[in-house]
C-alpha positions in Angstrom: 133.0 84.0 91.1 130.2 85.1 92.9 131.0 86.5 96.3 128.7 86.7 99.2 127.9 90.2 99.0 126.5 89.7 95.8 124.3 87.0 97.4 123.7 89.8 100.0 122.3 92.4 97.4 120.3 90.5 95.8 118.6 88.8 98.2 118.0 92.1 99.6 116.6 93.6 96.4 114.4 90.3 96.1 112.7 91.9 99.5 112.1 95.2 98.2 110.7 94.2 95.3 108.1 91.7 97.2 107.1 94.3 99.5 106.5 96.6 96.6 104.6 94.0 94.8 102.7 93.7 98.4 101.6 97.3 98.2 100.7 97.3 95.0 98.4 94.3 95.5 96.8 95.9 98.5 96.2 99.4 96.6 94.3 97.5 93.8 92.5 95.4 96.3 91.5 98.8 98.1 90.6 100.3 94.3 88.9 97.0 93.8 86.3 96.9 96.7 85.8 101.1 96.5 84.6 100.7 93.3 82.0 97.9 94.2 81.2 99.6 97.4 80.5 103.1 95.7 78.2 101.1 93.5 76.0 100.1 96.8 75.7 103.2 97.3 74.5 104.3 94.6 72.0 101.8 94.1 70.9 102.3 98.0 70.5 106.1 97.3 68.4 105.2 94.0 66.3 102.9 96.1 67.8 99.9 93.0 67.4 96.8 94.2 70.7 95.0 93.9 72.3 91.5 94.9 73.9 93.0 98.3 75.1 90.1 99.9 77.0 88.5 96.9 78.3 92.5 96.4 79.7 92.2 99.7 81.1 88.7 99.4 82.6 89.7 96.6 84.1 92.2 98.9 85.3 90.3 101.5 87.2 87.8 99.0 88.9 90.4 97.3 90.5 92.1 100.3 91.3 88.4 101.7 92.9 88.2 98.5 91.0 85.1 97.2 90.1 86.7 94.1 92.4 88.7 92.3 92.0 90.1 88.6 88.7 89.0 89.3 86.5 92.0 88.4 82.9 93.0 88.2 80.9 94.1 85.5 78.7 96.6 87.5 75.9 98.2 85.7 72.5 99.9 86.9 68.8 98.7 85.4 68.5 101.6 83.8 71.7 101.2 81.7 
């Protein structure tokens, strides 16, 4: 039989592991949008032209969580 603490436990471990699964989807988010940002900034230092405002869109959807496992290829002219 199955006894309320039980019930209690694991409803309780259910929490933890959603907030863990919360923090880790905000620390790849965070990876996510560093990496894409750091290539702005490189291009910007280069003086490369590159497509800045769907960069930043990009951006904004991942940290809103819109798109996740969503990743982009990033590569300079030159490469």
């Amino acid at each position: 039989m199955i006894t309320y603490e039980q019930v209690e436990k694991a409803r309780l471990e259910i929490k933890e592991m959603e907030l863990k699964n919360e923090i880790l989807k905000r620390d790849y988010r965070i990876q996510s949008v560093d990496r894409v940002l750091s290539f702005i900034r490189t291009q910007n230092k280069e003086s490369r032209v590159c497509d800045i405002d769907n960069l930043l869109c990009h951006c904004q959807n991942k940290l809103l969580g819109n798109i996740d496992g969503i990743e982009l290829s990033l590569r300079s002219d030159t490469e």
